[in-house]
N, C-alpha and C positions, 0 to 999 in steps of 0.2 A: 291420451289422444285429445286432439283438441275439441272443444262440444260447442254450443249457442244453446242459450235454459232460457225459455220464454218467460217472464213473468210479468202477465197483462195489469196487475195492482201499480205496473213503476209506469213513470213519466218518458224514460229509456227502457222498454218490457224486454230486451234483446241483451242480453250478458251472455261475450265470448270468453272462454276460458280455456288456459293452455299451459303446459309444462313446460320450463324455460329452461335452457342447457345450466343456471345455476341452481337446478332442482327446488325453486321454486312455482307456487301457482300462481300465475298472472291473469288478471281480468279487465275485461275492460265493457261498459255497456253502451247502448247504439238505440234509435228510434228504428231504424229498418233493419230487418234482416240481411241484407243484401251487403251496408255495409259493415255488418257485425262479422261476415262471412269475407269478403274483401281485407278485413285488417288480419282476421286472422292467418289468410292465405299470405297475403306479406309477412309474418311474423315467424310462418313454418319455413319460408322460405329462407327468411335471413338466416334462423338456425341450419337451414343446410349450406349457406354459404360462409357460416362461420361469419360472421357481421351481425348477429343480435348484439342489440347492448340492452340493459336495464335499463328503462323507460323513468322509473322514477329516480333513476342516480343520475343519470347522463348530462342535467343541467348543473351538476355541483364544479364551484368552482375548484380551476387549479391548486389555491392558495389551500382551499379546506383541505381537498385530494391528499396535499404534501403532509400535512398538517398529519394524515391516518398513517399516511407509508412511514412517513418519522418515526410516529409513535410506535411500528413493528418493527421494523430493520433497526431501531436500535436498541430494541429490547433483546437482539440476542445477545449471550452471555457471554459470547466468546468474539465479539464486534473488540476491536482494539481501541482505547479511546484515543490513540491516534489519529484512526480511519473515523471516528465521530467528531472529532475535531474539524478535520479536514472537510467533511464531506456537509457538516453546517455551514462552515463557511462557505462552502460552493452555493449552495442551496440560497444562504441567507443573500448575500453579496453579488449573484452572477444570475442566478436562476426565479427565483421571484419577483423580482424588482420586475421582469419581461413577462413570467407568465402568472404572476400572482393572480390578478383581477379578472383573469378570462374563463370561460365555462372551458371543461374539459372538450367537451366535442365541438368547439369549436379553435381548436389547436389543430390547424393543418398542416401539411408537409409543406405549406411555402409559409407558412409561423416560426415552423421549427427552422428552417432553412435561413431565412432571414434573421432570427438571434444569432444563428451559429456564423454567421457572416458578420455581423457587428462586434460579437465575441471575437471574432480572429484578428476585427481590426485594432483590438487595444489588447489582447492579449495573450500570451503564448502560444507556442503549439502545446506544450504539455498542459499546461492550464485551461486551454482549449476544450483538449479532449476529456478532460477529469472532467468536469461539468456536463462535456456533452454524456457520459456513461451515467452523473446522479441523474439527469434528466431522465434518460434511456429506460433505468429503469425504474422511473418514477411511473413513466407511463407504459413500460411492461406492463406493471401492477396493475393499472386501470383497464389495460386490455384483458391481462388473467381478470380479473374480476370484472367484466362485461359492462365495463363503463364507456369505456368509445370502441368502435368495431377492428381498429387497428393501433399499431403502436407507430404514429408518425415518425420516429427518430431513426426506426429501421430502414425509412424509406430515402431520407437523406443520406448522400452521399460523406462520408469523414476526412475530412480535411488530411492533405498529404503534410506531413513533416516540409517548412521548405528548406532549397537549399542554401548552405551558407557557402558564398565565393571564396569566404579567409579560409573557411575547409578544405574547397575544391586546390585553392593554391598552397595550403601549408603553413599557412600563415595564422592558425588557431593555438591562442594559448593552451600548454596544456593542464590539466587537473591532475596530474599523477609525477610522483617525484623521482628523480632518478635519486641511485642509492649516495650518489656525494651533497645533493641540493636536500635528501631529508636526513642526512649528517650535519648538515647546515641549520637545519631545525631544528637538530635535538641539542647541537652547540647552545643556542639561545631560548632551550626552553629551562624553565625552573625545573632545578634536580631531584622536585618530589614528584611530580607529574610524567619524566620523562620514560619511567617505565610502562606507564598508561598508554603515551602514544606511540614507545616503540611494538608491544602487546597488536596493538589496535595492526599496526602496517604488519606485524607477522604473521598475523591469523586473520584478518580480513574483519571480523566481528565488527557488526554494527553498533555504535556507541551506546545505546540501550541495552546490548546484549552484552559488552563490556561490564557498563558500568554495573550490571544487576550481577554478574557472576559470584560464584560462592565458592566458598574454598571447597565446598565437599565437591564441588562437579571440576576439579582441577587435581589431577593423577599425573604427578609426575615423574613415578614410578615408570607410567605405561606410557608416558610422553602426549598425556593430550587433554583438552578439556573438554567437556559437554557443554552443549551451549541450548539452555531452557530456561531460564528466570531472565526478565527483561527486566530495564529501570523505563517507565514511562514520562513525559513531562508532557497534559494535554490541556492544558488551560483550566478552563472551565469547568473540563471532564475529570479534571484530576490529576493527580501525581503521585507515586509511589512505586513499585514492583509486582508483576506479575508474572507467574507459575509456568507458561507456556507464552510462547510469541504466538502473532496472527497465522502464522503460517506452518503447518504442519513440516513443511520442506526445511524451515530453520533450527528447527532443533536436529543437531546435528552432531558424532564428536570430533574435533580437528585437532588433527596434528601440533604437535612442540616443536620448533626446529631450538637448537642448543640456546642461543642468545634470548628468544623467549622464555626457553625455561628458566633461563638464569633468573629475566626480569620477574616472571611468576615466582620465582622460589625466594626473592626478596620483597614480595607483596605480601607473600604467607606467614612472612615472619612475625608470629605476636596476635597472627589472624585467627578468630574461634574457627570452629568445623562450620556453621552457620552462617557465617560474617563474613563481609562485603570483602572481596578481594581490593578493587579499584574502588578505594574512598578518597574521602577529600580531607586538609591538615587540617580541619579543625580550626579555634582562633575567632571564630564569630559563631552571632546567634547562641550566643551564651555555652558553646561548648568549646574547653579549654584547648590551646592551640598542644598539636602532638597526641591529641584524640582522633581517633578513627569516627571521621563523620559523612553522613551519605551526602555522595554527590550528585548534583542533578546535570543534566543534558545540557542547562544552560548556561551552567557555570562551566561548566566540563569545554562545551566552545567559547565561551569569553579565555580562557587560558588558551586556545589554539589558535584565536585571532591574535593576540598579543604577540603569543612566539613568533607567528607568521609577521608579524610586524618586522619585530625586531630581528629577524634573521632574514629583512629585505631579500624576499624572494617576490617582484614585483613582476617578473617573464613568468609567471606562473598564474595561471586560474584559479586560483586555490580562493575554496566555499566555505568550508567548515570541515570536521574531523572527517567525515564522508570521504573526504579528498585520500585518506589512509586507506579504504577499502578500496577507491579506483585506485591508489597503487598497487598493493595487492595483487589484483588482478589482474596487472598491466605488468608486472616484475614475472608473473607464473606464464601469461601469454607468448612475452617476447621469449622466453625460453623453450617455448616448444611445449610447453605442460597442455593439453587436448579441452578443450570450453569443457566439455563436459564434467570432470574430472574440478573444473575450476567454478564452476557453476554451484557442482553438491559440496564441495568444501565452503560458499560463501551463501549454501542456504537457499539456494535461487531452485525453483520447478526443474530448470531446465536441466538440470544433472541427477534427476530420477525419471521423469516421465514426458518427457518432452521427445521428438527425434529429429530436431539439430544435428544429430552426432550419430545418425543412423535409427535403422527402423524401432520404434516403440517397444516391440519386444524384446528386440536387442539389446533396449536399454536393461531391461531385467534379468539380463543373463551376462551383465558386464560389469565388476563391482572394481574399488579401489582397490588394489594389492600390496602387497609391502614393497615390490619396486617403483610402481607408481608414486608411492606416497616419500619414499626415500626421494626420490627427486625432486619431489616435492620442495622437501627440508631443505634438500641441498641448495635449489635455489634462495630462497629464504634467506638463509643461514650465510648463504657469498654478498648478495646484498646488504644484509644486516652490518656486516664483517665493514662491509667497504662504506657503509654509512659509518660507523664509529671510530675508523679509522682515518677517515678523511680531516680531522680537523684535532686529531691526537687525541679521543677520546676512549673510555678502558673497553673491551670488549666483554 
């Protein structure tokens, strides 16, 4: 309960004190009782309106703020240094520079409003919104911990995706290959790499998830690989393999169709129980060329930009190895294969708990079957066919 303790020895003999929703005791003292009695009545009040902030934090600035939420959100253990990568640079590059030097309460919803509008003007929409969520929950954080009485970001409105006219007419290059133009590909890519990229478009696997695989998690008995050791490349943060992806949803096992097993059953060849499926020839950094040497992400796309060169496929949007998982996608789609179904094969929320595909529950009482996943292959497996065939290559 809140109380006033006279103590006629002080210069202010009126100390009010009160229990604050962050279960501490706050005090403050006064020459008159009247206003010792006034501050406190405001004080119960903003607790009942959920608007108390801590009085002695409320003037820190944003830059420090960042500075504490850093220091936790990336102390979990199981943060991706991918997603630490990323999300510094957002912080350091897009979000300090604007709100570094300002006191936290005083960041209003026409503060926030106006970055996110000079943001849109020089930068994406995706890149947009990724900044606008480290912000969001930078200052969640401040709001859970009773430093400003609200989280401004909630109050602004989030920028619509705009739209693009060359979409609206058809006229948008695409990112996904048809099965004769990534036969075209695999013509002009180097014949120690080509089972890497043909792997990557048969199974969808994200190039991290490729390159980290191991032979023990590749059964080609039972026709399918598990997909749980990642290869990372994070700058700063590091590089190496990790044990689990970020995402609970990605470890996953998928289907062989024949022309992948083939390429996996020629990766295996000479591979320990241990050891990297998808390596690199060796040849530099002091390891003898025709040694199994780990490949990194960024070597791994300097060889897909290349091929992409040289198999002038310039009617095409093509990004990086990425471009193999929207084929994927896009090869299982046009055939009628159901998002959902196509979503848990490439790892994504939306093919376990999501209801895209019907109600939530429904999703738990609807698994892959073996005709589902037979059609699966088969598409696969006809693509694949009519990729290696297109330019006289072995199947």
């Amino acid at each position: 309960m809140p109380s006033i303790e006279y103590r006629p020895d002080r210069p202010k003999p009126y100390r009010a004190r009160y229990w604050a929703p962050d279960g501490k005791l706050h005090s403050r003292s006064f020459a008159r009782k009247d206003d010792a009695q006034r501050w406190l009545t405001s004080e119960e009040a903003s607790k009942l309106k959920g608007s108390w902030i801590d009085p002695s934090r409320a003037r820190q600035s944003f830059g420090d703020w960042a500075e504490e939420w850093w220091a936790v959100w990336s102390s979990n253990p199981r943060r991706s240094p991918a997603s630490l990568q990323t999300t510094e640079s957002h912080l350091r590059l897009h979000i300090r520079p604007y709100f570094g030097g300002r006191r936290l309460g005083a960041i209003s919803v026409q503060v926030v409003r106006r970055w996110q509008h000079e943001l849109e003007a020089k930068a994406s929409y995706d890149l947009t919104m990724a900044c606008r969520s480290v912000l969001f929950r930078i200052m969640q954080a401040a709001e859970d911990d009773y430093l400003i009485p609200f989280n401004p970001v909630r109050k602004v409105k989030a920028p619509r995706r705009p739209v693009d006219p060359e979409a609206v007419f058809g006229r948008v290059r695409r990112r996904a290959y048809t099965p004769e133009e990534f036969g075209r590909f695999l013509a002009a890519c180097p014949a120690f790499y080509r089972d890497h990229f043909l792997v990557q478009v048969g199974t969808g696997l994200r190039s991290g998830e490729l390159l980290g695989l191991r032979a023990r998690r590749v059964d080609l008995h039972r026709r399918r690989i598990e997909v749980v050791d990642v290869r990372y490349d994070a700058g700063r943060f590091g590089r190496g393999y990790k044990d689990r992806p970020k995402s609970d949803a990605s470890i996953r096992p998928v289907p062989l169709g024949g022309a992948v097993a083939a390429a996996l059953a020629r990766r295996l060849d000479g591979c320990p129980p241990d050891g990297l499926v998808f390596c690199g020839p060796g040849g530099s950094n002091r390891v003898p060329r025709g040694t199994r040497s780990e490949l990194s992400v960024g070597n791994y796309r300097r060889v897909y930009d290349r091929t992409v060169a040289r198999a002038g496929l310039e009617d095409l949007d093509l990004r990086g190895p990425h471009d193999l998982r929207h084929t994927f996608a896009t090869w299982l789609e046009d055939s009628g294969v159901p998002a959902r179904v196509i979503d848990e094969l490439m790892g994504h929320h939306g093919g376990r708990r999501r209801d895209g595909d019907g109600s939530a529950i429904g999703l738990r009482y609807r698994h892959m079957t073996a005709e589902m996943q037979a059609r699966v292959l088969a598409v696969i497996d006809r693509c694949l066919a009519a990729a290696q065939t297109v330019l006289g290559l072995p199947q």
